[in-house]
C-alpha positions in Angstrom: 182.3 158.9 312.5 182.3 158.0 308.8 181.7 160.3 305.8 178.5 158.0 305.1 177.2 158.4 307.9 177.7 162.4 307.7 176.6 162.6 304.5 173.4 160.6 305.3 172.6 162.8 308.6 173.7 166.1 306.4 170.7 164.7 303.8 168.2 164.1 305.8 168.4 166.9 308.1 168.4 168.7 304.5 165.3 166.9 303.4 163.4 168.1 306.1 164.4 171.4 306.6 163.8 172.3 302.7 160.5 170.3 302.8 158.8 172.5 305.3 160.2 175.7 303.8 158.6 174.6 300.8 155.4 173.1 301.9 154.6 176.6 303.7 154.9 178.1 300.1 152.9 175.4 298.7 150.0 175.1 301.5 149.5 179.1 301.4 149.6 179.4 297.6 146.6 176.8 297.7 144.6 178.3 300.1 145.3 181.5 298.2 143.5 179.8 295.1 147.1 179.6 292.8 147.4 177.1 291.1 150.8 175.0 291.6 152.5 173.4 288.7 155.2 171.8 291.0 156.7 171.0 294.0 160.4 170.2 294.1 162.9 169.6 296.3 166.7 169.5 295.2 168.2 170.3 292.0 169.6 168.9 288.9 168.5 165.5 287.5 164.8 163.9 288.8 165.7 161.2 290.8 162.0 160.9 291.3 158.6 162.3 289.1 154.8 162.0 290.6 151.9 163.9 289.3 149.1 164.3 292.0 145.8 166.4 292.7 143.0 167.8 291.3 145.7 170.3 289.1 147.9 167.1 288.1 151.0 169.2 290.3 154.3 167.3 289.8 156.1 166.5 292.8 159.7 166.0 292.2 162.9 165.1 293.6 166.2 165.9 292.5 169.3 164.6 293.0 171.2 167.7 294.4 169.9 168.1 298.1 170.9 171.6 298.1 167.7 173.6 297.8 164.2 173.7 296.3 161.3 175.5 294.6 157.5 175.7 294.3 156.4 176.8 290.6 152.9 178.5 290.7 151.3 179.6 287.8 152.6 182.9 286.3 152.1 185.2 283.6 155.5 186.2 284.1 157.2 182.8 283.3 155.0 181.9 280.3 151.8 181.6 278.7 148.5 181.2 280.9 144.8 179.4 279.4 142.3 181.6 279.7 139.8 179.6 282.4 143.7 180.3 284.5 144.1 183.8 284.6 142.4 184.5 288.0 144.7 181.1 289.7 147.6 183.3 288.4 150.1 184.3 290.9 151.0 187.3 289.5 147.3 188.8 289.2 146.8 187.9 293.1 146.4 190.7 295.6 149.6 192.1 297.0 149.1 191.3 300.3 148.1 187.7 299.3 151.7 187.4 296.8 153.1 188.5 300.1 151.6 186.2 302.6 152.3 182.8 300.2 156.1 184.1 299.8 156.5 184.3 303.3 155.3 181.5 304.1 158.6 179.4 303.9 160.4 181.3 306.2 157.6 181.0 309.0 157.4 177.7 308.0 160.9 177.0 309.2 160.4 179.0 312.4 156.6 176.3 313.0 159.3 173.7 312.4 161.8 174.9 314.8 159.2 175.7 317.9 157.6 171.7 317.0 161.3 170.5 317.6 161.7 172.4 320.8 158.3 171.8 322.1 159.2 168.1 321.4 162.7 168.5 323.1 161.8 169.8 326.2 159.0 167.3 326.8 161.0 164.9 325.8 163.5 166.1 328.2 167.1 167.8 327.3 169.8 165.7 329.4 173.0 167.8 330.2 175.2 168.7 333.0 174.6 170.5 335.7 176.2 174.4 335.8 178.9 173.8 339.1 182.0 174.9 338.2 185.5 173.7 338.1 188.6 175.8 338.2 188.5 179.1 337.5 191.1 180.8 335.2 193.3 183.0 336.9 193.4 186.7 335.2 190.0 186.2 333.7 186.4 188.0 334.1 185.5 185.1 336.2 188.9 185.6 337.7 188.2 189.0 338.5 184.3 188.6 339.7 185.7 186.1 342.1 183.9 182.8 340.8 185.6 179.7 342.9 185.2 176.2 341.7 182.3 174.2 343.5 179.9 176.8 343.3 176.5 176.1 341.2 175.2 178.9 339.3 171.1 179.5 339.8 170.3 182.3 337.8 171.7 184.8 335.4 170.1 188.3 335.3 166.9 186.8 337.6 166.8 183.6 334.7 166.7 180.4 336.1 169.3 178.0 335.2 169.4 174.0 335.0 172.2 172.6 333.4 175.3 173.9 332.0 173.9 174.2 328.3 171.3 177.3 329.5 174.4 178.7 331.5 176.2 179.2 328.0 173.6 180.1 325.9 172.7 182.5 328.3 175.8 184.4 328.9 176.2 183.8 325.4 173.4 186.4 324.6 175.1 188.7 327.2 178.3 188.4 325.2 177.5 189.3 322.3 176.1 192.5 323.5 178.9 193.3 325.5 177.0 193.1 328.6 179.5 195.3 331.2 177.9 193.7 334.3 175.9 190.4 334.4 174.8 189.3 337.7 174.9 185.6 338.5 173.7 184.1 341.3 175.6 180.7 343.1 175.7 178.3 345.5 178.6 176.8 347.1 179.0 173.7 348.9 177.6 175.0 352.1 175.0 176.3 350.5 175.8 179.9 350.8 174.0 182.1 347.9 176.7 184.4 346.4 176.0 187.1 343.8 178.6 187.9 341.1 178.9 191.0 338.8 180.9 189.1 335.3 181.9 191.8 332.7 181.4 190.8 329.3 182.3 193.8 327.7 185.9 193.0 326.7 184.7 189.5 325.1 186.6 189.6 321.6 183.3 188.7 319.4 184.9 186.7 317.1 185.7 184.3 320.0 182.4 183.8 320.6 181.9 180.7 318.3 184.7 178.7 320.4 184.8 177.9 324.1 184.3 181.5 324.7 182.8 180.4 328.5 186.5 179.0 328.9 187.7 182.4 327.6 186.2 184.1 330.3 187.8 181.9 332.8 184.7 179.7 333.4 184.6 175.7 333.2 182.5 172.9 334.3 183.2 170.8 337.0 184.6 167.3 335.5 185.8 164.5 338.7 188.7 163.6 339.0 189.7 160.6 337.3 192.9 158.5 338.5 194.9 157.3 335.8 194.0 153.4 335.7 193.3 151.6 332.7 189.9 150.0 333.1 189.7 149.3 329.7 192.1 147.6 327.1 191.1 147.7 322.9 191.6 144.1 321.7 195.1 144.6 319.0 195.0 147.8 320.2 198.6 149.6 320.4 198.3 149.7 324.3 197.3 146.0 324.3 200.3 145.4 322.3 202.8 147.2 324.7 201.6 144.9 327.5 199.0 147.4 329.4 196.8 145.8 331.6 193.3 146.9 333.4 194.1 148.0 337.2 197.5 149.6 335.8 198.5 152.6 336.8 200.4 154.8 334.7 202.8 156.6 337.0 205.0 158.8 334.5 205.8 158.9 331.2 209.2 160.2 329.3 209.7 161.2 333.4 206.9 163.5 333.3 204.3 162.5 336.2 201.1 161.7 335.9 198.5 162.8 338.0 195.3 162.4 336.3 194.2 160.7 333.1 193.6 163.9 331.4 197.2 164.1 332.2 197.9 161.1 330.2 195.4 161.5 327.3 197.3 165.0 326.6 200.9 163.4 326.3 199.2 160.5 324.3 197.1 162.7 321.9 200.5 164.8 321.5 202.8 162.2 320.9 201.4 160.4 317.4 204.2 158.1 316.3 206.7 159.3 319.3 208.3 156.1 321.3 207.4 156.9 325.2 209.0 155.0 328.0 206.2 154.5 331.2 206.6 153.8 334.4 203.3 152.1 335.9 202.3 150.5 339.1 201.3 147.0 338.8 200.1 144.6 341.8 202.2 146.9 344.0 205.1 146.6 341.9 206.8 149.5 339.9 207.5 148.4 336.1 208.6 150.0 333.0 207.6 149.7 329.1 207.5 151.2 326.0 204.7 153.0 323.3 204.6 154.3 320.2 201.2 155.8 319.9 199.4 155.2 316.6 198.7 158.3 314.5 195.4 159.6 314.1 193.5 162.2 312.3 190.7 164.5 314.1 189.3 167.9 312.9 192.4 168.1 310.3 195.0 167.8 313.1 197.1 164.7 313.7 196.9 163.1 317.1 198.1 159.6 319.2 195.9 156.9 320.4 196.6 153.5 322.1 193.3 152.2 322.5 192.6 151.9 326.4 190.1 153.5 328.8 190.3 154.9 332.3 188.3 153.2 335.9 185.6 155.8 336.1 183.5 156.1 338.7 179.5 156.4 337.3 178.0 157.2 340.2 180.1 160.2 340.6 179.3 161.5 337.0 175.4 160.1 337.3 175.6 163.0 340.2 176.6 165.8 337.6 174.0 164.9 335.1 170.5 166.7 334.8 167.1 166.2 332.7 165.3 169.5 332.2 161.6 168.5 330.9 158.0 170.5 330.8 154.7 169.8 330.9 153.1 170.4 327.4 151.5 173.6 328.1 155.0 174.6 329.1 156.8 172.9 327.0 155.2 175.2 323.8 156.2 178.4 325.9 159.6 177.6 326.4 159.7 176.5 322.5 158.6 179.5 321.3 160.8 181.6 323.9 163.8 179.4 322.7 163.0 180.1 318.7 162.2 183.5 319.3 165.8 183.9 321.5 167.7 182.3 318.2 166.0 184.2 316.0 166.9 187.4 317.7 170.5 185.8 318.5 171.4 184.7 314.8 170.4 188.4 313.8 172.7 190.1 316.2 175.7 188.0 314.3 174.4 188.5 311.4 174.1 192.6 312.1 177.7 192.4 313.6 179.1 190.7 310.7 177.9 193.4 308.4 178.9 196.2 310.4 182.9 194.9 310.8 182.4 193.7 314.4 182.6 190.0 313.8 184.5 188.2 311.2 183.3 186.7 308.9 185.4 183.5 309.8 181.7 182.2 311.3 180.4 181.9 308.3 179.6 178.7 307.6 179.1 176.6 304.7 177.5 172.7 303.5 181.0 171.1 304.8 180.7 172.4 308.5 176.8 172.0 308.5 177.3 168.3 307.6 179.6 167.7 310.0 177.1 169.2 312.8 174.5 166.8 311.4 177.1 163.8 311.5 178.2 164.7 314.9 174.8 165.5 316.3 173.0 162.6 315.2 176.0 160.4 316.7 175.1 162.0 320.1 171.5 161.0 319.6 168.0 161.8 318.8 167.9 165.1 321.1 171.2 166.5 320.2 169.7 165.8 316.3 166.5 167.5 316.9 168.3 170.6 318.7 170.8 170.6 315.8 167.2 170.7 313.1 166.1 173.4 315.3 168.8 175.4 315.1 169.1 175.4 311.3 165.8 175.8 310.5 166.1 178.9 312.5 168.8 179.8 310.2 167.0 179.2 307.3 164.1 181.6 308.0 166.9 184.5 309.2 168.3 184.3 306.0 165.5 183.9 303.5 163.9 186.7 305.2 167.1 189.1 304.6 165.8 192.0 302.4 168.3 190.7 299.0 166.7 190.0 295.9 166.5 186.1 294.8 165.9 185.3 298.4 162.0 185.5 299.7 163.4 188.0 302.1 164.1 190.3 298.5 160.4 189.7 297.1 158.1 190.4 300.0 161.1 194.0 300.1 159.0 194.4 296.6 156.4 194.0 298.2 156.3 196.5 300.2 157.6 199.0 298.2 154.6 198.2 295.7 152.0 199.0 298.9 153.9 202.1 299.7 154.0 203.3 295.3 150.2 201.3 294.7 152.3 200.0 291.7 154.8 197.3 290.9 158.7 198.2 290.3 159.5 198.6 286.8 160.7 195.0 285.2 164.3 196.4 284.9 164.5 197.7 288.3 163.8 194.2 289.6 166.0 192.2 286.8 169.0 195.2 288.5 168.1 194.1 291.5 168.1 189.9 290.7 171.7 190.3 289.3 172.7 192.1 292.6 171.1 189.2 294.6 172.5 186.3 293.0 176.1 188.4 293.0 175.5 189.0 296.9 174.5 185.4 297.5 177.7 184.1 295.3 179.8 186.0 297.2 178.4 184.9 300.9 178.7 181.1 299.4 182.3 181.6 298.4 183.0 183.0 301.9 181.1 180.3 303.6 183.0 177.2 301.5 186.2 179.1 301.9 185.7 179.2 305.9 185.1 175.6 305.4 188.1 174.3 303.7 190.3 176.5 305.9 188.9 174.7 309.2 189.6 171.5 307.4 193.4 172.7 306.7 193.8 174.3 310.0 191.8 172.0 311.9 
């Protein structure tokens, strides 16, 4: 993946997501009867300058993708004409100021249903939830999972495909679930019922293979190691590797699968390794050196060659979860509403010293989601869009000042008074804000450049 194309995906997923928080803004303050003065979207320099409509807005975009605004006529922010005074925002209603600043974050949750709603007619291809070996000493382990068996449903919820298997146990994790029941099927088609506790799950584990934490893994076929594949100048072609070879040992260490033989490859960058390979029915011997690599900050060894793998086997495992329309909106909504309450429960376990803050992250990580999910196609994208824009809404609705989240807080305390907050109380509050914000940005590009060190 080049840093082109991540930037690229990381920019246009940006684009989007900050248009339609904005636009919500800017739709609601219309239809309010404010009057807009512009619309932008990025900071810094213009990169691009349009005035439009029947109040001349300007439409702008800057040449820092990293946020946006919508400036609405104000008494607050400088002089207003006369004939202007009622398209003021500050002399609108309350509960009309309210409803036009939380307008962006609902925006964000619209544009996150759309996606799904799009998704799951579209269809969300992944594997199917049968299990592969379980991890001894494990809550699998222990609630006495055995490989081959299909999960159906968790806690009476159907599931299709591995993906709904983790995000719903995931859910179940992070509350600490004691005693989730799963339902199976094994190969015979026996139905089995499992009781998994979840309650010893270290949170902060939760954001990497936690399933395979708990001892759970998806079933992968076992594939022979036999080069079907050979990379033109690549380092195997080189050595003298050949498709139908089949790599027996190497440095005396057998191999039985080519997982077995990716692992001492990817562990050996620059290392000289003697083979032993079957060829034609005759045992030979020759020499690699693995070229060195770099992947997620760590070095690894590649020789350019690819196993024999059976499709049809794998086109087995594979499965396309899809709705009708009317459906398809129900799930969406069910999905956004699940990430929303999800991202809050991290969020509320963060703050309260349960989960590190280690999961906090920042534009580096988020642009390496968008480069990897746009390599894996247009649904992984979309899912990737969805996700973030239900981010986005979370936090701008988080009751600190600067964020929309802090305003409509104002809000509300002006309903409850009948008066505004004294000016000084909310400049107090502003400097808090932006100091609160600061400090969850420097936290968030810190947790970046350490997963780049550490890989």
């Amino acid at each position: 993946m080049t840093i082109t194309y991540t930037i690229i995906s990381f920019i246009i997923a940006l684009g989007i997501l900050i248009t339609f928080h904005e636009f919500g803004h800017y739709l609601v303050a219309r239809w309010s009867g404010v009057k807009v003065l512009r619309f932008c979207i990025g900071f810094g320099q213009p990169i691009f300058r349009r005035r439009w409509g029947k109040d001349q807005t300007e439409w702008v975009i800057a040449a820092i993708p990293l946020g946006g605004y919508v400036k609405m006529l104000d008494e607050n922010e400088g002089k207003v004409a006369i004939e202007d005074l009622p398209r003021s925002f500050n002399r609108q209603p309350v509960a009309r100021r309210f409803a036009i600043v939380a307008a962006g974050p609902i925006a964000n949750f619209l544009l996150a249903i759309v996606l799904y709603w799009f998704l799951f007619i579209l269809g969300v291809h992944g594997m199917k939830p049968v299990l592969g070996p379980v991890e001894p000493s494990t809550a699998a382990a222990y609630a006495k999972f055995e490989a081959g068996e299909t999960i159906v449903s968790i806690e009476n919820e159907a599931v299709a495909s591995w993906q709904d298997a983790r995000w719903t146990l995931l859910r179940y994790a992070i509350d600490q679930s004691s005693n989730v029941k799963i339902q199976t099927i094994n190969k015979n088609g026996e139905i089995n019922w499992r009781q998994l506790d979840l309650s010893n799950i270290d949170p902060d584990k939760l954001n990497e293979n936690f399933l395979g934490i708990i001892g759970l893994n998806s079933y992968q076929p076992t594939i022979k190691p036999v080069i079907g594949q050979v990379m033109p100048d690549g380092v195997g072609y080189k050595a003298g590797l050949l498709i139908g070879d089949e790599i027996l040992t190497a440095n005396d260490t057998e191999i039985q699968t080519w997982m077995d033989f990716v692992q001492v490859i990817r562990s050996s960058p620059g290392h000289l390794l003697e083979l032993e390979i079957l060829r034609n029915n005759q045992i030979t011997s020759l020499t690699i050196t693995p070229e060195t690599a770099t992947e997620n900050g760590k070095q690894i060894g590649k020789i350019g060659i690819a196993p024999v793998v059976n499709q049809a086997e794998f086109d087995e495992l594979l499965v396309t979860v899809s709705y009708p329309p009317a459906k398809a909106i129900h799930k969406a909504i069910e999905k956004t509403w699940e990430t929303t309450i999800l991202t809050l429960q991290m969020l509320s376990k963060m703050i309260m010293g349960d989960v590190s803050w280690k999961n906090v992250s920042g534009p580096i990580s988020i642009a390496d989601y968008a480069g990897q999910s746009a390599q894996m196609g247009l649904a992984s994208y979309l899912a990737f869009l969805a996700l973030i824009s239900v981010s986005i809404g979370v936090l701008n609705l988080l009751p600190i000042p600067v964020l929309d989240g802090g305003h409509l807080m104002y809000y509300l305390i002006e309903i409850i008074r009948g008066n505004p907050l004294p000016e000084k109380t909310i400049l107090i509050g502003q400097r808090i804000g932006m100091a609160m914000l600061f400090t969850l940005m420097t936290f968030a590009i810190y947790n970046d450049i350490n997963r780049l060190i550490t890989g």
